[in-house]
Biopython code that builds the backbone (N, CA, C, O; Angstrom):
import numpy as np
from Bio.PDB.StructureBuilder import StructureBuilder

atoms = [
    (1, "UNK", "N", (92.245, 166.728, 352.402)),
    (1, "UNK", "CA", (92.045, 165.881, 351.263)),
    (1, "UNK", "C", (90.846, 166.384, 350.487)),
    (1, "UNK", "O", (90.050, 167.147, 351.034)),
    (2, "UNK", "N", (90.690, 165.995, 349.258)),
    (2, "UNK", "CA", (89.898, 166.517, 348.067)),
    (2, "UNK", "C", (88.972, 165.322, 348.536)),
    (2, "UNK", "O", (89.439, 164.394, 349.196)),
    (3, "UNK", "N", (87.472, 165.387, 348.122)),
    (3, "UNK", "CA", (86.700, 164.614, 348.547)),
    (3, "UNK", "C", (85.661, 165.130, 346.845)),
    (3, "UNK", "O", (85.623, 166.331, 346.576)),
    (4, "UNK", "N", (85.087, 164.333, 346.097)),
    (4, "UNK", "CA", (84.246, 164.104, 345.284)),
    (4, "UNK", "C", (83.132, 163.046, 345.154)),
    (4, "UNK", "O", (83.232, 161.822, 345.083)),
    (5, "UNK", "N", (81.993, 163.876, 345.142)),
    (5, "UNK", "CA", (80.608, 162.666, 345.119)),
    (5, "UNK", "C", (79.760, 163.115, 344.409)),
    (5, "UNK", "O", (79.331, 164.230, 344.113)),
    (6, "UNK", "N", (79.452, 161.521, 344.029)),
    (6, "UNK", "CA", (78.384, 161.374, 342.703)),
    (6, "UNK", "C", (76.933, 161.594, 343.341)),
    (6, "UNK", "O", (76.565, 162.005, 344.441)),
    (7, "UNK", "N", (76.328, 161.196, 342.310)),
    (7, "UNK", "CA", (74.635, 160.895, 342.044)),
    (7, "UNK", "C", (74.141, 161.919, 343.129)),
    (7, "UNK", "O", (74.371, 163.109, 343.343)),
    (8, "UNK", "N", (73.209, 160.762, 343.841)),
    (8, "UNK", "CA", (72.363, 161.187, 344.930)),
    (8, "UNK", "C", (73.201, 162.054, 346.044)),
    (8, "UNK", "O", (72.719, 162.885, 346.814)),
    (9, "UNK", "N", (74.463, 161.687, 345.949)),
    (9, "UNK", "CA", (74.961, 162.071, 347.433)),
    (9, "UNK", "C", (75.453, 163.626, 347.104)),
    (9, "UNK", "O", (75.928, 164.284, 348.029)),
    (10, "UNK", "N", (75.344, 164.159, 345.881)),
    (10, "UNK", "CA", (75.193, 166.015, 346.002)),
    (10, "UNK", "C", (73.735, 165.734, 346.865)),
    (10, "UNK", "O", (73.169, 166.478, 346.064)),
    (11, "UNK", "N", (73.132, 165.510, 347.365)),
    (11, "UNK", "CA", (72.164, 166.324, 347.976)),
    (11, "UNK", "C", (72.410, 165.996, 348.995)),
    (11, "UNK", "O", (71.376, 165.736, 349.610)),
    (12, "UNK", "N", (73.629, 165.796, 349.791)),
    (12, "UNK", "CA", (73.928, 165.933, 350.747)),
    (12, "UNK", "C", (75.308, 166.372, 350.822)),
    (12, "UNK", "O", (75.842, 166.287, 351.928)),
    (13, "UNK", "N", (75.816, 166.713, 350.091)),
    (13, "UNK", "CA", (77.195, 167.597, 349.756)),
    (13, "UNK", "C", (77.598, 168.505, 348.797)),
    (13, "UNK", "O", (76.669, 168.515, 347.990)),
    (14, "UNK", "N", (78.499, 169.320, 348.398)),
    (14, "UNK", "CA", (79.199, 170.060, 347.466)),
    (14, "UNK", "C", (79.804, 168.594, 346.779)),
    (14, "UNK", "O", (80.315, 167.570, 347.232)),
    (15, "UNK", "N", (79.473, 169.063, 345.550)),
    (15, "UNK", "CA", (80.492, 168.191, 344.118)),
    (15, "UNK", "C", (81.443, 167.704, 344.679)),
    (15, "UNK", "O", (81.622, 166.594, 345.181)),
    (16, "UNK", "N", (82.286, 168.899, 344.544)),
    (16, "UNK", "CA", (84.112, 168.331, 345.489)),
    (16, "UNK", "C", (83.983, 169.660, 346.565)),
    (16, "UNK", "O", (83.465, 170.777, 346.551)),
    (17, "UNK", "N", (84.714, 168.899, 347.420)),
    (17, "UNK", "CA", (85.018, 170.118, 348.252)),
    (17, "UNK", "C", (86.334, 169.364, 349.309)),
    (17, "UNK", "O", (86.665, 168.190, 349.141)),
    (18, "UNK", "N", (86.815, 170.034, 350.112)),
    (18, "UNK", "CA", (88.517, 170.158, 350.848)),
    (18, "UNK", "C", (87.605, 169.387, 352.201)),
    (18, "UNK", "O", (86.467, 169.813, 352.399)),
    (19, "UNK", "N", (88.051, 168.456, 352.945)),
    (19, "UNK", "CA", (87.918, 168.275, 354.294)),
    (19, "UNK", "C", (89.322, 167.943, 354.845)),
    (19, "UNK", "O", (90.181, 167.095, 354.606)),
    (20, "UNK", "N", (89.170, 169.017, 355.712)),
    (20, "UNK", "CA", (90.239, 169.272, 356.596)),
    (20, "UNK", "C", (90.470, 168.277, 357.909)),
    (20, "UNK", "O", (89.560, 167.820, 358.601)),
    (21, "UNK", "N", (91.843, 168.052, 358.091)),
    (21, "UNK", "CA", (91.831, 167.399, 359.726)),
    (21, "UNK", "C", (92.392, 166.189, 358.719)),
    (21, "UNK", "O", (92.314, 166.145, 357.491)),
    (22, "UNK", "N", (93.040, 165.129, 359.726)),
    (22, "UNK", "CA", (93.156, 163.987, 359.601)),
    (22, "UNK", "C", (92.272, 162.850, 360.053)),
    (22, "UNK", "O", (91.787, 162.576, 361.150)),
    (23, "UNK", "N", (92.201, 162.147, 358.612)),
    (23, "UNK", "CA", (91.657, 160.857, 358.505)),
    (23, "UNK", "C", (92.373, 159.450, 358.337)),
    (23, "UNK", "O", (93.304, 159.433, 357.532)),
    (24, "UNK", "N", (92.101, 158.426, 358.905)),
    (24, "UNK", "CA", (93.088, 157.314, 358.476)),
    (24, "UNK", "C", (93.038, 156.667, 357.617)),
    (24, "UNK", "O", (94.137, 156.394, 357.135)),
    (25, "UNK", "N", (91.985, 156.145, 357.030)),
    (25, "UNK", "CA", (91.229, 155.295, 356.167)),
    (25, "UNK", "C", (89.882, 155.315, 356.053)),
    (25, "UNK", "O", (89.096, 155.877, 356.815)),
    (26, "UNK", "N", (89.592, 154.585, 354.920)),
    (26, "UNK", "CA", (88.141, 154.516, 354.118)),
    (26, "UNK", "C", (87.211, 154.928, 355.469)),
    (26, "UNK", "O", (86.746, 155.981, 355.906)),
    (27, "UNK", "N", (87.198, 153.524, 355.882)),
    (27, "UNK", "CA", (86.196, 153.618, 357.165)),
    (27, "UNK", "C", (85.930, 155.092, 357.986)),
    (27, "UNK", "O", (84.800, 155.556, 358.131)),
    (28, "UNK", "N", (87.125, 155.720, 358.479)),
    (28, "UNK", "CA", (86.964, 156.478, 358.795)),
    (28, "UNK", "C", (86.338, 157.614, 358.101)),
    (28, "UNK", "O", (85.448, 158.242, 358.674)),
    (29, "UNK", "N", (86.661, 157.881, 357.111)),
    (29, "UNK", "CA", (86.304, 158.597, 356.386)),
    (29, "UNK", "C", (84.961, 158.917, 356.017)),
    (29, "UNK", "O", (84.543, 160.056, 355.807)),
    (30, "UNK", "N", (84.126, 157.559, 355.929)),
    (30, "UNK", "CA", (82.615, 156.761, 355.930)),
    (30, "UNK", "C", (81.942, 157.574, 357.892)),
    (30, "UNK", "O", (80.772, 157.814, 358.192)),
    (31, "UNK", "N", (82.570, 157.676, 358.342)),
    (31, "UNK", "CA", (82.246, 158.346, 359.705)),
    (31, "UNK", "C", (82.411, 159.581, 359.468)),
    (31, "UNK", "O", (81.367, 160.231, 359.517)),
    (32, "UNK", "N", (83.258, 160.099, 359.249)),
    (32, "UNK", "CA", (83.459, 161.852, 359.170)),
    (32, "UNK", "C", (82.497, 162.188, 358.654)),
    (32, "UNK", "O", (81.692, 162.917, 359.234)),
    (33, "UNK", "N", (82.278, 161.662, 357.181)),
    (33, "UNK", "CA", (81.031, 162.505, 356.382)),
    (33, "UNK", "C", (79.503, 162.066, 356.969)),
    (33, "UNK", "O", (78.453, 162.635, 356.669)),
    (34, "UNK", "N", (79.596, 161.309, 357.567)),
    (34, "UNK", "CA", (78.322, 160.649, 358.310)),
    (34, "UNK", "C", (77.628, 161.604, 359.031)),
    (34, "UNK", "O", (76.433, 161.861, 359.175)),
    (35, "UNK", "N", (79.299, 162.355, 359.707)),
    (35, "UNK", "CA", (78.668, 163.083, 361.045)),
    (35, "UNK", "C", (78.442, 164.543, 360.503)),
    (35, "UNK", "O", (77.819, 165.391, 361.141)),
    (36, "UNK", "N", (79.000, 164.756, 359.282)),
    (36, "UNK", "CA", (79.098, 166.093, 359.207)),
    (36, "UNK", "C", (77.876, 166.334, 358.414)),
    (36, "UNK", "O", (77.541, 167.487, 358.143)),
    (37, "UNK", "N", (76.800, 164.721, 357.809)),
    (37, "UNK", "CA", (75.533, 165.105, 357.359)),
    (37, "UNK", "C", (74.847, 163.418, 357.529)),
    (37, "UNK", "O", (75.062, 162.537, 356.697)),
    (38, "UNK", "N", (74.083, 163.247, 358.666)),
    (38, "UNK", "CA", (73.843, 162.094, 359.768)),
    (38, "UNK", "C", (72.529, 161.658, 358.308)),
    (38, "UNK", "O", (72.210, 160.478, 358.165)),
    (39, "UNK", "N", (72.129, 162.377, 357.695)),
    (39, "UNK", "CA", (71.181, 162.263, 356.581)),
    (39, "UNK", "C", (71.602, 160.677, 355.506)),
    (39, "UNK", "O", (70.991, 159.666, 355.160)),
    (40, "UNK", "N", (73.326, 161.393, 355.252)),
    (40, "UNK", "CA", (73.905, 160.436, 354.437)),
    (40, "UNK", "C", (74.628, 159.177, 354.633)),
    (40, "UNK", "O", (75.579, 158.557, 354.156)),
    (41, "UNK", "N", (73.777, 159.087, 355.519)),
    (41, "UNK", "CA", (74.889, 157.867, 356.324)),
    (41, "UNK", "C", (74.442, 156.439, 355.654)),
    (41, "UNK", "O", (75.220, 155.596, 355.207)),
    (42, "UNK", "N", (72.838, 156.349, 355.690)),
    (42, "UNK", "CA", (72.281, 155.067, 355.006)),
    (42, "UNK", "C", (73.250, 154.638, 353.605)),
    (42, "UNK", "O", (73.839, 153.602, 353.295)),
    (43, "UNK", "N", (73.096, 155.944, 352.962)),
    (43, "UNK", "CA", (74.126, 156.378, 351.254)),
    (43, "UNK", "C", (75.107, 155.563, 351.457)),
    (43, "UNK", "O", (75.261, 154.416, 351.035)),
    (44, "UNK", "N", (75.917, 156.345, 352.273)),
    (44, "UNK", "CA", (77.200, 155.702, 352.713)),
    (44, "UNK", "C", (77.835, 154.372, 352.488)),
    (44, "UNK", "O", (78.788, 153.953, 351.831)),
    (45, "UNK", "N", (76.591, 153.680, 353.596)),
    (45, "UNK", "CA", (76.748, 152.488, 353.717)),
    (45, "UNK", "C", (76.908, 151.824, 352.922)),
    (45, "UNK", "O", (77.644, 150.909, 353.292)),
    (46, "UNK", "N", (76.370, 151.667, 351.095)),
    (46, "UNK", "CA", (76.552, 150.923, 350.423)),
    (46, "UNK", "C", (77.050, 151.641, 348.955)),
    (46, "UNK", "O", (76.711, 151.261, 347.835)),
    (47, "UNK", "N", (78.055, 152.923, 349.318)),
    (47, "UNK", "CA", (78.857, 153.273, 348.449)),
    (47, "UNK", "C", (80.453, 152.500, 348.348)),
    (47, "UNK", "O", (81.030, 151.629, 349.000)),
    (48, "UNK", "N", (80.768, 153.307, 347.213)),
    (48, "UNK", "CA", (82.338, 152.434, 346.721)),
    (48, "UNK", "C", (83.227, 153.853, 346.763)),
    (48, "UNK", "O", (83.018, 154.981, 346.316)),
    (49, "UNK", "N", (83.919, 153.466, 347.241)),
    (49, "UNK", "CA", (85.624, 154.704, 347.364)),
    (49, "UNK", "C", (86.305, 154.168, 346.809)),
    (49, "UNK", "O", (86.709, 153.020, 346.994)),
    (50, "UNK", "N", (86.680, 155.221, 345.675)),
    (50, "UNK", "CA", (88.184, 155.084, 344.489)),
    (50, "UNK", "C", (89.053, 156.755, 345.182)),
    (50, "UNK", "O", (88.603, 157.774, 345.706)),
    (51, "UNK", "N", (90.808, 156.158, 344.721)),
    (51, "UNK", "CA", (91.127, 156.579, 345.153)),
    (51, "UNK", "C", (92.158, 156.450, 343.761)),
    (51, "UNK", "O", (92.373, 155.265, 343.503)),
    (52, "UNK", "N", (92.854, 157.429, 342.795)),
    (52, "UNK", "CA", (93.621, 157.533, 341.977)),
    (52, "UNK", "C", (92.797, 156.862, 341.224)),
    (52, "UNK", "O", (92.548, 158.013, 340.866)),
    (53, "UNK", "N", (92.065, 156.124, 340.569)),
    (53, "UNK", "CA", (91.318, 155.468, 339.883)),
    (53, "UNK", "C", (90.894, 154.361, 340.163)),
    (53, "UNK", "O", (90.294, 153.801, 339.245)),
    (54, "UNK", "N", (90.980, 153.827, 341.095)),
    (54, "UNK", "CA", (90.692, 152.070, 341.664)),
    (54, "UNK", "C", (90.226, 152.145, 342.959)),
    (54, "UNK", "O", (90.580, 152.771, 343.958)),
    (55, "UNK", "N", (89.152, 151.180, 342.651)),
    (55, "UNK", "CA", (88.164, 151.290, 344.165)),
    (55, "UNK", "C", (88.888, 150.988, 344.845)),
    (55, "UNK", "O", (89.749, 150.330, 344.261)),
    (56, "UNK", "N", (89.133, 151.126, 346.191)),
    (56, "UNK", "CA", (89.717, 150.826, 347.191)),
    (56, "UNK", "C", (88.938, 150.535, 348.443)),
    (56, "UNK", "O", (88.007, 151.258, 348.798)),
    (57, "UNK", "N", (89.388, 149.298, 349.217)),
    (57, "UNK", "CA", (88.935, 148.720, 350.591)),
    (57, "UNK", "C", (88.784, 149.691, 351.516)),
    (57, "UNK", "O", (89.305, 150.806, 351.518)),
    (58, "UNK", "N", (87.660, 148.961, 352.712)),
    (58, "UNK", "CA", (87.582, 149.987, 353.956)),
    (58, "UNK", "C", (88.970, 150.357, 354.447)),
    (58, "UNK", "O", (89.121, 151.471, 354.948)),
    (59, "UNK", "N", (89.933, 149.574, 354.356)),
    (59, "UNK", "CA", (91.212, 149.513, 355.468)),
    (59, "UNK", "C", (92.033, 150.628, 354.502)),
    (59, "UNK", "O", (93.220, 150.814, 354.773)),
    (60, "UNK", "N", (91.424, 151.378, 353.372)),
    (60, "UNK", "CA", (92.829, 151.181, 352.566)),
    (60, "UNK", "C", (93.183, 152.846, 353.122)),
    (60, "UNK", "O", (92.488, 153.842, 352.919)),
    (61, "UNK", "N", (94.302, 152.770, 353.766)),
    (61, "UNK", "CA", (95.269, 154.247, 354.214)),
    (61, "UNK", "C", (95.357, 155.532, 353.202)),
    (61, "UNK", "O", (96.111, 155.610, 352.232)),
    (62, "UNK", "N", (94.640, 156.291, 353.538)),
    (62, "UNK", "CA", (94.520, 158.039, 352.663)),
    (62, "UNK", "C", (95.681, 158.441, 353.594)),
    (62, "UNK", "O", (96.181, 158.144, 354.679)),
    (63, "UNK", "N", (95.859, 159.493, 352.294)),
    (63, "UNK", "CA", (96.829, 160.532, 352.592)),
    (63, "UNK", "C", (96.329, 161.931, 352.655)),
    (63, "UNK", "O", (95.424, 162.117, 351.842)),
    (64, "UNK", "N", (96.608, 162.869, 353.298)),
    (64, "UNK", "CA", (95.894, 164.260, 353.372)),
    (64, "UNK", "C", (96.321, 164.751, 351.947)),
    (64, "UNK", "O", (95.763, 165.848, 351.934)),
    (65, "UNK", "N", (96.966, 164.637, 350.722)),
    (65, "UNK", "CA", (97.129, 164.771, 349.533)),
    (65, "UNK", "C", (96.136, 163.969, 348.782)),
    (65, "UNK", "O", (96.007, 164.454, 347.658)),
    (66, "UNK", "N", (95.439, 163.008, 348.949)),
    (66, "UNK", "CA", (94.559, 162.420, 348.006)),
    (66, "UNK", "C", (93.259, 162.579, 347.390)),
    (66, "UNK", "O", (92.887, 163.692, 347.763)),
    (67, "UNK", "N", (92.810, 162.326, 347.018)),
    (67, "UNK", "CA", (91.446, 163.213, 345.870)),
    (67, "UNK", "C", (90.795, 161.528, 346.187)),
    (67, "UNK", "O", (91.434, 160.500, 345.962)),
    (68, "UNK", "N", (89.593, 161.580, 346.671)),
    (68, "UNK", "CA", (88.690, 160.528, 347.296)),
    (68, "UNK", "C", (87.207, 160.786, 346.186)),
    (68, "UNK", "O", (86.464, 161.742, 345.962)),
    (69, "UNK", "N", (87.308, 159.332, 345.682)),
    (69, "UNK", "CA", (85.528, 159.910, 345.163)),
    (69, "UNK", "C", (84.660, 158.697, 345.595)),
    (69, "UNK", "O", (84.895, 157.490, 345.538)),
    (70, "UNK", "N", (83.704, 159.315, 345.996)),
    (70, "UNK", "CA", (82.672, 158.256, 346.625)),
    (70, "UNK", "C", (81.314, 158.298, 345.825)),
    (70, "UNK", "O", (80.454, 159.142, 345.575)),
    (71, "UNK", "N", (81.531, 157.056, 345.564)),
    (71, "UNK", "CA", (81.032, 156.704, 344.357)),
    (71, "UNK", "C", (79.200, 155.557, 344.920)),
    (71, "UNK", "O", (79.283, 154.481, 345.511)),
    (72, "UNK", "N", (77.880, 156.192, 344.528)),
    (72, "UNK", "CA", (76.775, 155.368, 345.121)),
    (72, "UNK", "C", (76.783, 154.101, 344.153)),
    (72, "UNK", "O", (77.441, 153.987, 343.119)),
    (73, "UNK", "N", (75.900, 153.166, 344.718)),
    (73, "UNK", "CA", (75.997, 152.359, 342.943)),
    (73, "UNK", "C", (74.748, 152.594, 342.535)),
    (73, "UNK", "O", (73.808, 152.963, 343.240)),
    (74, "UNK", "N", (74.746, 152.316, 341.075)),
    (74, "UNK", "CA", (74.053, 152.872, 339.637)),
    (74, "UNK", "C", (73.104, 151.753, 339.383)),
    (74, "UNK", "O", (73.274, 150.578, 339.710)),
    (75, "UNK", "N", (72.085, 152.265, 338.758)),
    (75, "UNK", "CA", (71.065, 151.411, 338.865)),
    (75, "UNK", "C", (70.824, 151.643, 337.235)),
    (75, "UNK", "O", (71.287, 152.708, 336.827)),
    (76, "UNK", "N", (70.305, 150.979, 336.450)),
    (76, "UNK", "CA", (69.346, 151.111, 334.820)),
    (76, "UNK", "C", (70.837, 150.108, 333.550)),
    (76, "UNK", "O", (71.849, 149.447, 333.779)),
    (77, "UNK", "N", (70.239, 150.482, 332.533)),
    (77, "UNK", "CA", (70.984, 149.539, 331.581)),
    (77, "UNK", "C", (71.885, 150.523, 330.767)),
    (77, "UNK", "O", (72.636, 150.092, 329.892)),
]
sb = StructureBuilder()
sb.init_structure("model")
sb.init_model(0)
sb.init_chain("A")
sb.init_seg("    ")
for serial, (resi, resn, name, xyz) in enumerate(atoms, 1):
    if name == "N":
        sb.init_residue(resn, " ", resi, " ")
    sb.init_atom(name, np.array(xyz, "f"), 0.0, 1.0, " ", f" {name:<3s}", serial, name[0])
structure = sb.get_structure()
């Protein structure tokens, strides 16, 4: 699956980049990248995952075809 992240969280990743292997859902997903940079995990915790254009729930089922963007939230006016 295609994986894309904003703001702060390039400094703990590539823009977009491919993660390989199977994942089931959000949650999980929130673990994979955790482990693969234990830095971004706090981030994590209070980011939003869209998936085709609409945020989507911890539970919500990826497909190894889907383009994931994890999104921090935004702070100013």
């Amino acid at each position: 699956m295609k994986v894309q992240v904003f703001a702060a969280l390039k400094d703990y990743f590539d823009k977009e980049f491919e993660l390989a292997g199977e994942v089931q859902d959000v949650a999980s997903l929130k673990e994979r990248l955790s482990a693969l940079n234990p830095g971004s995990r706090n981030m994590l915790q209070i980011c939003r995952f869209a998936v085709g254009d609409e945020f989507v729930p911890q539970d919500f089922q990826l497909k190894e075809s889907d383009t994931v963007c994890v999104i921090p939230p935004s702070s100013g006016g």
